[in-house]
N, C-alpha and C positions, 0 to 999 in steps of 0.2 A: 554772199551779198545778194544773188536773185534771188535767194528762199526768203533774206529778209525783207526784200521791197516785194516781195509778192505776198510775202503777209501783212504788212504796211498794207498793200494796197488792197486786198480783201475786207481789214478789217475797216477800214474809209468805208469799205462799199455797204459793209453791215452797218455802220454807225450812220452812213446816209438815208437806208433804209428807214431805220429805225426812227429819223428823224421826220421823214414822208411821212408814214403811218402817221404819227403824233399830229404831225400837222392837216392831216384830212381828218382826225377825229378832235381838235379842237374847230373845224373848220363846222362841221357837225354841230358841236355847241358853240357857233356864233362870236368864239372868242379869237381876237388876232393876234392874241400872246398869251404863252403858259409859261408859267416860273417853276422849278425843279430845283429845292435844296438840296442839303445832305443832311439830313436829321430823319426823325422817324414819329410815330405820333406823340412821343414821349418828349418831343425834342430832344435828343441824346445828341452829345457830340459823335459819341462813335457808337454806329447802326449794326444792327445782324442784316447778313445778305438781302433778307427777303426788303431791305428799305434802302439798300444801294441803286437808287434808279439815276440818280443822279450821274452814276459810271457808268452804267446799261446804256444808258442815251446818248454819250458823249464820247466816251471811251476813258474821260479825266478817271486818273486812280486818287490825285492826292485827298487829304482828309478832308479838305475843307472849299467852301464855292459852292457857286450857284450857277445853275444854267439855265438862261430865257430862249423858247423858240418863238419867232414868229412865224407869219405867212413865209415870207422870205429870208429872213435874216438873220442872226444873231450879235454880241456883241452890244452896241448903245440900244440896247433895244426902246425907247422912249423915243428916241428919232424918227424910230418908226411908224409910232402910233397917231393918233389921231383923235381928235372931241369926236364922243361918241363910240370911240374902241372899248371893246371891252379886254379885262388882262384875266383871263385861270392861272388857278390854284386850288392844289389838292388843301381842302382846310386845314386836314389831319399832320400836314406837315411844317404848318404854321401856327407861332401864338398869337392868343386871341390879340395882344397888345402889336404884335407885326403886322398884323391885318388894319386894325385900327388905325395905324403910324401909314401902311400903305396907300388905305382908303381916303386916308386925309390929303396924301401927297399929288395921288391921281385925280380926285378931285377939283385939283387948281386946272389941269388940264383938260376938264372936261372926258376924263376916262374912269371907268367902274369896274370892281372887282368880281370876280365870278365864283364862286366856290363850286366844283363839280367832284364826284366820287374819282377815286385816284384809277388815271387814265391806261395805267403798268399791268393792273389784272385785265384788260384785254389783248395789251399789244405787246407782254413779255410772255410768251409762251412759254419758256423755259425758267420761268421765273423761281428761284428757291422761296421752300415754304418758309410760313413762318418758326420760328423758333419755340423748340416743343420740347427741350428739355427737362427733367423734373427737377423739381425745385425742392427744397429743403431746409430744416429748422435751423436758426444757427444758437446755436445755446446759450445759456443767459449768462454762463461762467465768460463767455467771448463777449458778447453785449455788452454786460455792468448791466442790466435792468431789462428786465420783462417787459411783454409787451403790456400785462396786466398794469406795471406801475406807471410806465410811459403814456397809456390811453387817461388818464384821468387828469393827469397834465395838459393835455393837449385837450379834451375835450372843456377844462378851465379858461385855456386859452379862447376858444371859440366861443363859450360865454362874454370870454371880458372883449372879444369883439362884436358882440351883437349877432352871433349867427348861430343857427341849430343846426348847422353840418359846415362837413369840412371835407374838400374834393382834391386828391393828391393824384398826380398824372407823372411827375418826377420821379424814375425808379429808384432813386438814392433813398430818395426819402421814405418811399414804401417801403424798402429793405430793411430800413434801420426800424421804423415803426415797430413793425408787424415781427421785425427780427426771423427774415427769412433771406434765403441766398438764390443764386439762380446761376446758370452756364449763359444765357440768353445772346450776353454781347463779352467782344473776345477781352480778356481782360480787365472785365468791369461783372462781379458779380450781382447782378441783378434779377429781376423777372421781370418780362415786360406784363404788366398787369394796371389798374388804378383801383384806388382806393374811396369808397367814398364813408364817410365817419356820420353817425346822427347822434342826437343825443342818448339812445336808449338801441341802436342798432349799428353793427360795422358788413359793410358790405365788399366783397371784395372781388373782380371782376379778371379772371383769370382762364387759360386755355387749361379744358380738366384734365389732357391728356400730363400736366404740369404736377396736378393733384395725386403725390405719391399717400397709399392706407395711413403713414407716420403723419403727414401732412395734413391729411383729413380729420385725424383723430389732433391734432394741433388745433384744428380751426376750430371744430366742435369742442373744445375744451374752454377755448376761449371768447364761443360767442361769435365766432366771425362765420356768415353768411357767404357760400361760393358761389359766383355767377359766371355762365360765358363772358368770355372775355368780348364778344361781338356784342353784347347786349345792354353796354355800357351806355351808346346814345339814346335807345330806347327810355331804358328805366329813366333816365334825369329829364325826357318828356314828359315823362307823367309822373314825375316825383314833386310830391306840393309841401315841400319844404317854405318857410315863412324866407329864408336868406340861407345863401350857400357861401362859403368862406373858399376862398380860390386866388391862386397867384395867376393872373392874364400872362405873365407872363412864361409861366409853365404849364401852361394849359391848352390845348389845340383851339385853333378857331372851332372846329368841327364839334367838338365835344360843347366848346363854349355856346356853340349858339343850341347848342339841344334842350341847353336848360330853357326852360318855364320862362318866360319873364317876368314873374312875378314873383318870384325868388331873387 
């Protein structure tokens, strides 16, 4: 029973820590509350280690929840706040339509949203990488349909919507597209990667260490262009597409606001 309340009570001391830190480097950007899901840029219900922060900070294991720190408190955190507060959030872990539904709500109270680079690659030192396993073709005998017959469907679709690209951030739907598999997340074969579709190009934004020779000689066969997976918010900065076709609601705030406005 004392080994158990002594690790009880060590792991309190680390989770209080943890919460200090957080709170002197929101305090840094000027924000008096940060919100902490459990999803990952992809929105996934269930994340690889490297986007469990949400457990790292809290100690919570179960799958699901969210956790607010402020200056002081936890809990109602809106009680807390005040006209003129402002609330962080890692954009990357929110869609563009949650940010939107948020901004609208804090706005009756006179508080504003923050979006700051995610605050875990400073204050988790031991943080696991991200997931770097290789990915792999899944065969068309398993599919029913190639990615070749599926792209021209879907690039039909985004005509009879009015847009010259189409921007996939959901790994389900990259998998199935592109007809590739992944280890990434436990249970769920995916890659975490995104996808962006033109009319006459497919770009596709992936960690190369992911890039197995069978893989490569796949993409090259089929037209699809490899990019860092880091390079994602870049390119759609400077990408002058006329309209991009995208779900707000499976799409990161972070990735959303990168695009162009004029798209």
């Amino acid at each position: 029973m004392k080994a158990l309340i002594n690790t009880l009570y060590s792991m309190n001391s680390t989770i209080n820590n943890r919460i200090a830190a957080l709170r002197a480097h929101i305090a840094q950007e000027q924000i008096q509350a940060f919100i902490i899901p459990s999803t990952d840029p992809h929105l996934s219900e269930y994340v690889a280690p490297h986007w469990q922060s949400r457990e790292w900070i809290s100690g919570f294991t179960g799958s699901a929840g969210t956790v607010v720190v402020t200056a002081k408190d936890a809990g109602l955190w809106t009680a807390h706040l005040q006209e003129g507060d402002c609330v962080g959030i890692d954009g990357k872990m929110f869609s563009a339509e949650e940010v939107e539904h948020l901004q609208k709500e804090l706005k009756k109270s006179g508080i504003r949203i923050k979006s700051i680079a995610d605050p875990m690659q400073l204050l988790w030192t031991d943080r696991p990488a991200m997931p770097l396993a290789p990915a792999f073709v899944y065969d068309t005998k398993y599919a029913g349909m190639s990615f070749t017959e599926k792209l021209p469907a879907v690039r039909q679709a985004m005509e009879a919507a009015g847009a010259d690209s189409l921007l996939l951030s959901a790994l389900d739907e990259i998998a199935w597209l592109l007809n590739i598999r992944g280890n990434d997340v436990h249970c769920n074969p995916v890659v975490v990667s995104y996808l962006l579709i033109e009319k006459d190009k497919v770009n596709y934004f992936v960690q190369p260490q992911k890039v197995t020779p069978e893989l490569a000689e796949y993409f090259s066969a089929n037209g699809i262009s490899v990019h860092p997976y880091e390079e994602i918010g870049d390119y759609l900065n400077s990408f002058n597409a006329h309209s991009i076709l995208m779900n707000p609601a499976k799409t990161n705030y972070a990735i959303y606001s990168a695009i162009r406005p004029g798209c």
